[in-house]
N, C-alpha and C positions, 0 to 999 in steps of 0.2 A: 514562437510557440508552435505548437507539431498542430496540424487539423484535427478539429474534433468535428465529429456527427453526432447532434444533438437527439436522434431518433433510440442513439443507445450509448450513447454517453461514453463512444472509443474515444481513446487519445491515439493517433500513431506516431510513430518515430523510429526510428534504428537504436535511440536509445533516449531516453528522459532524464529531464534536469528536476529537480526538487521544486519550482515555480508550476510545472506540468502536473505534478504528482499532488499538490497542494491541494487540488477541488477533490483528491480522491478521498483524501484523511478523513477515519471511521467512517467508511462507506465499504459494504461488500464487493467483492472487485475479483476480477481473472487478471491474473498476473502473468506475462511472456517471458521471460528470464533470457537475461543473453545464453544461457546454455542450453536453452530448448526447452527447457523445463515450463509448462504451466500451473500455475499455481490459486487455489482461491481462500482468499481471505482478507484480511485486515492488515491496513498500516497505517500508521500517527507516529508525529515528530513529537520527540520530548526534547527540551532545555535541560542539560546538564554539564550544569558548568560553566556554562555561555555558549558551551558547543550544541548545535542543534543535530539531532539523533532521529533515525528513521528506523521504527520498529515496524514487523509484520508478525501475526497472527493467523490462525486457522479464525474463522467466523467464533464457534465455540468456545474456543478458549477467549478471546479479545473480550465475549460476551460473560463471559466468568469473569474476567479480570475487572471488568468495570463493573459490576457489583460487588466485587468483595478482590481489593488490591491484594489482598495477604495470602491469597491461596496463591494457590504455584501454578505455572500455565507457562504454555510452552512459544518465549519470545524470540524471536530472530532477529539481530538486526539487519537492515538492509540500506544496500548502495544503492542511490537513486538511478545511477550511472548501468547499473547491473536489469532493471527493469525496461525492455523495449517496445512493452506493448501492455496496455492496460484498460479496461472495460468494467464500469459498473454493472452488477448486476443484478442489483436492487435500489431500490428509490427509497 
């Protein structure tokens, strides 16, 4: 597992496995992108199928979505493999 500092809750790595990414699920988060891209928001794994799936979210919308599943809100799925850097940034 990649070092974490408990002062703000970094993960680093060159890149993360889904076991790393696990303590981030529905938690506010800055996301590093292997393509340089930073991003903030929300990500949870759903079961469909048997296959386990990793969505990400703007904060906003993830927070629409879990009060009312039937509105539309804008999901992304993501590769765990594709995220190299990740920071809570709310408790």
């Amino acid at each position: 597992m990649a070092p974490a500092d408990p002062a703000t809750f970094r993960v680093l790595s060159d890149r993360m496995e889904r076991p790393d990414i696990r303590s981030l699920y529905h938690k506010h988060c800055r996301f590093k992108l292997r393509s340089g891209k930073e991003v903030f928001g929300v990500v949870w794994e759903v079961d469909s199928g048997g296959a386990q799936r990793i969505f990400f979210a703007s904060v906003r919308d993830y927070e629409r979505f879990q009060r009312d599943p039937q509105q539309p809100v804008s999901v992304i799925p993501m590769v765990p493999e594709e995220i190299v850097h990740a920071e809570r940034i709310a408790i």
